[in-house]
C-alpha positions as a printed Julia matrix, in Angstrom:
369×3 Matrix{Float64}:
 18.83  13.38   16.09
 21.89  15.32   17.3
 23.13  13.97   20.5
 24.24  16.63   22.97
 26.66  14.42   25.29
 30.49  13.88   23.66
 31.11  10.12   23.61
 33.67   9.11   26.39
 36.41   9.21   23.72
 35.3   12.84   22.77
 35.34  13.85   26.29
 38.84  12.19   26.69
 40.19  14.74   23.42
 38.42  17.51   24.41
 39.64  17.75   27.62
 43.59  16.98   26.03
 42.75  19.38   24.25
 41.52  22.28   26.31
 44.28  21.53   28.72
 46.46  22.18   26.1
 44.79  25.51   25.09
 44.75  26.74   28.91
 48.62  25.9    29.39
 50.4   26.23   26.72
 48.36  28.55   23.85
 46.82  31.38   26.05
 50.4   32.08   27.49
 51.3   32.67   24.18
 48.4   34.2    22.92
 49.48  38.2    23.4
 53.1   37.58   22.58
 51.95  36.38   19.29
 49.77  39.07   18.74
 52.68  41.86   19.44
 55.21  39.63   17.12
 53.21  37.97   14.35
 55.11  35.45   14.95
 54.29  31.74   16.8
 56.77  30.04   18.52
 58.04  26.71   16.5
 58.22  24.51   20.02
 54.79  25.37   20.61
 53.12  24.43   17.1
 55.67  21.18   17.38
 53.64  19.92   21.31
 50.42  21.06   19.03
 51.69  18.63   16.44
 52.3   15.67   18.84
 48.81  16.01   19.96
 47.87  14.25   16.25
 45.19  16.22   15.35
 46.02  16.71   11.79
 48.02  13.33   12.03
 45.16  10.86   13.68
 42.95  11.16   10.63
 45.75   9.82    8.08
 46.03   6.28    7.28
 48.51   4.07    8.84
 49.55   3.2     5.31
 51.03   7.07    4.8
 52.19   7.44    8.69
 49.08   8.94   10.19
 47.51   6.84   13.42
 44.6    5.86   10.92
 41.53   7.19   13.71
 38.03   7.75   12.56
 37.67  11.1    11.52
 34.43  13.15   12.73
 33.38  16.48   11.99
 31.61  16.5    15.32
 35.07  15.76   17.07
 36.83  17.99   14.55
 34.57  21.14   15.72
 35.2   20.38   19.72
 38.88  20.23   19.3
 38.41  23.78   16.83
 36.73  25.26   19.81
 39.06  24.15   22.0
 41.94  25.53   20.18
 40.16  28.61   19.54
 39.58  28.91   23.05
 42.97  29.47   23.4
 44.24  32.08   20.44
 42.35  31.9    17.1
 45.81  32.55   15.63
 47.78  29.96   16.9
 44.72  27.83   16.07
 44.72  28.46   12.54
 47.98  28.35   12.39
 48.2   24.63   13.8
 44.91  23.47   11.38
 46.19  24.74    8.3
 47.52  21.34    7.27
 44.15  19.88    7.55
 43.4   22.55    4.53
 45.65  20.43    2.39
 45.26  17.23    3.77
 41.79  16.13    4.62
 40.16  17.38    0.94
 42.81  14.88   -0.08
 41.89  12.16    1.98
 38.5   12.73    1.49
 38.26  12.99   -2.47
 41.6   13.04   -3.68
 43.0    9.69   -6.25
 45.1    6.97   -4.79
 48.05   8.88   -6.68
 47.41  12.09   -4.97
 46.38  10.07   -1.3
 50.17   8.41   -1.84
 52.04  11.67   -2.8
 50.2   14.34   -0.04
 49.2   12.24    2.68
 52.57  10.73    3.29
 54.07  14.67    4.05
 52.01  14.59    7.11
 52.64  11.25    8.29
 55.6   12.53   10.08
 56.81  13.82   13.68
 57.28  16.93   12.73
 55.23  19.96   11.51
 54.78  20.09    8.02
 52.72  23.36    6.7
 49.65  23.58    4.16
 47.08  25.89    3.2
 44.05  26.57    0.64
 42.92  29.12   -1.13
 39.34  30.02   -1.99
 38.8   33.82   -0.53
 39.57  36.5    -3.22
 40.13  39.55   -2.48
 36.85  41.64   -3.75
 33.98  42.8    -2.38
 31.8   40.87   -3.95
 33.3   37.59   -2.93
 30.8   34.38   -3.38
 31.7   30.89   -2.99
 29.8   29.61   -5.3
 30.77  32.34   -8.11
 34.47  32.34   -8.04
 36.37  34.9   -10.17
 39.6   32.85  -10.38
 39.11  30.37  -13.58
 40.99  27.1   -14.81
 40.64  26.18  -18.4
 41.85  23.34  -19.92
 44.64  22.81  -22.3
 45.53  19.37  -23.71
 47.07  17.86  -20.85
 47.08  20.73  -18.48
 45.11  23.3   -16.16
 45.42  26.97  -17.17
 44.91  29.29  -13.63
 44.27  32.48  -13.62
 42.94  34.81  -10.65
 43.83  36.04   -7.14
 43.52  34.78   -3.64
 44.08  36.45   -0.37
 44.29  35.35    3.28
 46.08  31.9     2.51
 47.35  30.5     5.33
 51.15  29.46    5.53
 51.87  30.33    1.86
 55.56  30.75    1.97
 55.72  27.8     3.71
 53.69  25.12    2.35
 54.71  22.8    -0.25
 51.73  23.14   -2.12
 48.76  25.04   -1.88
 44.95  24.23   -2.89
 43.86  26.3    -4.94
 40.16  26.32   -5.44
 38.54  27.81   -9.14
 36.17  27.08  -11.19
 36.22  25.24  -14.72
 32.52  25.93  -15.35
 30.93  29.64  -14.3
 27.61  28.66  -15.08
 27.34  25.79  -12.54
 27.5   27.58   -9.6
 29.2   25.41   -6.38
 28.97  22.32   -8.86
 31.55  24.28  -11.36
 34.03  24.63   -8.7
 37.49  22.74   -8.7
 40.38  22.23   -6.36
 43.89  22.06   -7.62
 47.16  20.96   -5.86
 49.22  23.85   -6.86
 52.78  23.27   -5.84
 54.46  26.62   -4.54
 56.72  26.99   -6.78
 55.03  26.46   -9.75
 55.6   28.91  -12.96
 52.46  31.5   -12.7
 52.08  31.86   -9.44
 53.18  35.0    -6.86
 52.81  35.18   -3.41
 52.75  38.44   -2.41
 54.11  40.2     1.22
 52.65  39.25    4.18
 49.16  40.0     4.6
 48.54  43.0     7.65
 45.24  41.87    9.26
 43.26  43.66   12.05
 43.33  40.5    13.84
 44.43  37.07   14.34
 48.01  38.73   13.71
 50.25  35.81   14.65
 48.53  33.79   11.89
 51.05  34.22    8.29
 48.61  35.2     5.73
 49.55  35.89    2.45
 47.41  37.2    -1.14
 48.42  34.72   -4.34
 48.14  35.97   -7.99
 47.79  33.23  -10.59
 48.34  34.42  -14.43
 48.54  31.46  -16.83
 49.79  29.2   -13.87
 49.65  25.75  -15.5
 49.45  22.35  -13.66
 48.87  19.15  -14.82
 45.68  17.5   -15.53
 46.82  15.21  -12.5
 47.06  17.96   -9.94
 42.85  18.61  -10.28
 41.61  17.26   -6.81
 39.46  14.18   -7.22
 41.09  13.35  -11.09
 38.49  12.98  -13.14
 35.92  12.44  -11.05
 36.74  16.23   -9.38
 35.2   17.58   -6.02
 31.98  17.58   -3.86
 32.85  21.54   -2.9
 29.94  21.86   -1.52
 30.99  18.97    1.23
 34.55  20.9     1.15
 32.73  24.31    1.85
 29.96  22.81    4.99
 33.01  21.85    6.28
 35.15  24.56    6.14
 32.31  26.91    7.49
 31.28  24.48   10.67
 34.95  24.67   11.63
 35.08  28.59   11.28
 31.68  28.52   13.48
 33.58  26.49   16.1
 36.22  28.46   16.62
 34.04  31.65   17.24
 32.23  29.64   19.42
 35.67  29.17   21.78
 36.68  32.86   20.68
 33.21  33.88   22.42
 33.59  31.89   25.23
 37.45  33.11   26.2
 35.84  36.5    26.25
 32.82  35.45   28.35
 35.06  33.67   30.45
 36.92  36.82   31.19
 34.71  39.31   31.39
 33.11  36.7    33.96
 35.31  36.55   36.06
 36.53  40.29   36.08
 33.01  41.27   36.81
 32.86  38.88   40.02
 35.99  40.63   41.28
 35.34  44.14   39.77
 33.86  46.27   42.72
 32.16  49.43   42.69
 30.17  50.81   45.2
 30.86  48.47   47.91
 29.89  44.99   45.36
 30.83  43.25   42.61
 29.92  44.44   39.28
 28.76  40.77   38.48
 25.55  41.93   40.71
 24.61  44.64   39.42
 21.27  43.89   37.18
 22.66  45.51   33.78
 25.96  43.55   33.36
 24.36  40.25   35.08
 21.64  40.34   32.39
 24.65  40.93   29.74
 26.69  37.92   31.29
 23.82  36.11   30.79
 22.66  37.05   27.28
 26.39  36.5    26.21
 26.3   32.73   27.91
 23.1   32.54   25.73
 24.44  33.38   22.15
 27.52  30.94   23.0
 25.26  27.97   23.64
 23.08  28.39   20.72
 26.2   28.67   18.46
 27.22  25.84   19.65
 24.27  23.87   18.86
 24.1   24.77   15.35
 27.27  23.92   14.81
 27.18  20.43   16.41
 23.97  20.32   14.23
 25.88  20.65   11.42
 28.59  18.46   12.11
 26.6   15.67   13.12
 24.99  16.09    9.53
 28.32  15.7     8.03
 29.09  12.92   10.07
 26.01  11.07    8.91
 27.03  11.53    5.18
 23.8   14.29    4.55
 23.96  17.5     2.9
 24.55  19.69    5.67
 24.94  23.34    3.24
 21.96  25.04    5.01
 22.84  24.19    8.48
 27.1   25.03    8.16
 26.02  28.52    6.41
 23.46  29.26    9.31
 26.12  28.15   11.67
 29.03  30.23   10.21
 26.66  33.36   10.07
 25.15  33.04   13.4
 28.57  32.79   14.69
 29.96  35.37   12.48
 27.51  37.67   14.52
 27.17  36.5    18.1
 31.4   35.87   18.78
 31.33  39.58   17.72
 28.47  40.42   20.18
 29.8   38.23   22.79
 33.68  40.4    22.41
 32.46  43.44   22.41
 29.94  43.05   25.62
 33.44  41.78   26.74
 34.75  44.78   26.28
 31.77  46.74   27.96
 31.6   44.97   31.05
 35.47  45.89   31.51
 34.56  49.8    30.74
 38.21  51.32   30.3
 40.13  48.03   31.06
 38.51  46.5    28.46
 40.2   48.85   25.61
 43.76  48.72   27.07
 46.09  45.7    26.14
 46.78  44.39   29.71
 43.13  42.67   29.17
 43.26  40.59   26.2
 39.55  41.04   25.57
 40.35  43.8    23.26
 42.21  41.41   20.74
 39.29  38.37   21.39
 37.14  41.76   19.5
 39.85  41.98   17.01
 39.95  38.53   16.22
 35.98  38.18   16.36
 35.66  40.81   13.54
 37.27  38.79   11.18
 34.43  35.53   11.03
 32.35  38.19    8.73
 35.15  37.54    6.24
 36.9   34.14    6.43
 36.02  31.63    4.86
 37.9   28.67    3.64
 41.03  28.78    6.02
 40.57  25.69    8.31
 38.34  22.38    8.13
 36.99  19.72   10.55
């Protein structure tokens, strides 16, 4: 049974976190937009906040805390709440990190884990979204075959997160075509590695502070050691619930920063004499957008309490990440109504919450609970 009150600890992060979100992100929410580019002090203060750094052992410098996808989603909304972007941006080592701690071999726990035990920012990524139309998780078009001692890559990625500056990537293909989400492998690709091209910086509609970048692999090699798991490889499906109830959560706070807006504007907004709040066509769109927020929320707690619990939660993240995928764009764009003209111009940042909404119906893989 899902329960629908945040233990006090919960409460005590989420509210951290929010805090956080309202006083330092938002500021820097349309500046980052304009630039592409996200101050370093700021993603450093994200960084002290330990929420890539509280789930790693003591033993490799982390704070060793229990980690829960439940809690995990909260502090994604959170983020969200304040710039998708920047929240990306300061997740993206969880990309790297948590597979690792989850499923990777004490040699690769002792060799990754220890680069984010550390004060300081330290950058990851993954890559699983290729750049076709056709794109399917569970039908990859990037293959790794072996050879002796080695993993032969070949393929392309796009929208990695923090290519250019991680260490090493994880790069997700499959070894077996025929096996569907079963056949699929991750491998710790080191940035540099012979085979491997990361292209210019990706131009995105949206979420245009975040550094996204497309990857070509042709006969990239890596050691037999550098497949996620060793021998015993990958639960992707796990990987991929949990990619997809964090992308939920953070349309769920994308949503709500536009509800929360248009809101407000439409209590102050008056024409005829009253607020528009009170007239009966945007109240009943206030209130159909405060709908579609809560019920995204649900299924993504849903979710993530499934996770939490050990179960196979592959139905519930995938209705999650759709639902959201759908009403964060709904939610944005009745944003954008309710302001009428205001809501297209920059000096309301509802019209980059739309921006930023459109792109759930195509991410996938790019941050994790």
């Amino acid at each position: 049974m899902v329960s629908f009150e945040p233990s006090d600890e919960q409460k005590m992060i989420r509210d951290t976190v929010a805090a956080f979100a309202i006083e330092e992100i938002r500021p820097a929410a349309r500046p980052a937009d304009e630039s592409g580019e996200i101050p370093a002090d700021l993603i450093g203060k994200a960084w002290e906040l330990g929420l890539v750094r509280g789930a790693i052992p003591e033993t490799y410098g982390g704070y060793g805390d229990t980690r829960s996808a439940v809690t995990g989603a909260i502090v994604a909304e959170e983020l969200a709440f304040g710039d998708l972007a920047i929240a990306l941006h300061v997740l993206a080592p969880r990309l790297l990190a948590y597979p690792v701690l989850e499923m990777g071999t004490a040699e690769q726990r002792e060799s990754i884990l220890k680069r984010f035990g550390t004060d300081n920012f330290v950058a990851g990524g993954a890559a699983l979204v290729e750049p076709r139309f056709d794109f399917d998780p569970s039908a990859l078009a990037t293959v790794a075959r072996r050879d002796g001692a080695s993993y032969v890559i070949d393929g392309a990625k796009c929208v990695v997160p923090l290519a250019t500056k991680a260490e090493a990537i994880l790069v997700y293909a499959t070894a077996n075509p025929y096996a569907g989400q079963a056949g699929v492998d991750g491998f710790i690709v080191a940035r540099e590695a012979p085979g491997l091209t990361i292209s210019e910086r990706e131009k995105n509609m949206g979420i245009k502070g975040l550094e996204t970048y497309e990857l070509t692999l042709k006969d990239c090699r890596v050691g037999a050691e550098a497949r996620l798991g060793g021998g015993n490889g990958i639960n992707f499906t796990r990987l991929l619930s949990e990619s997809r109830v964090a992308m939920a959560a953070m349309a769920t706070g994308v949503a709500r920063a536009a509800f929360e807006y248009a809101r407000t504007y439409a209590k102050e907004r008056k024409a005829f004499g009253a607020p528009i709040a009170t007239k009966q066509a945007v109240a009943f769109m206030l209130a159909e957008m405060a709908i579609e927020i809560d019920a995204t929320r649900l299924l993504v707690w849903e979710a993530a309490s499934r996770l939490d619990k050990g179960e196979d939660a592959l139905k519930e993240s995938y209705q999650a990440r759709n639902y959201a995928a759908q009403s964060s764009l709904m939610v944005a764009d009745n944003a954008v109504q309710v302001l009428g003209g205001h809501g297209y111009i920059r000096e309301h940042p509802v019209e980059m919450w739309l921006r930023n909404a459109r792109a759930f119906a195509v991410l996938d893989g790019i941050a994790t609970v």
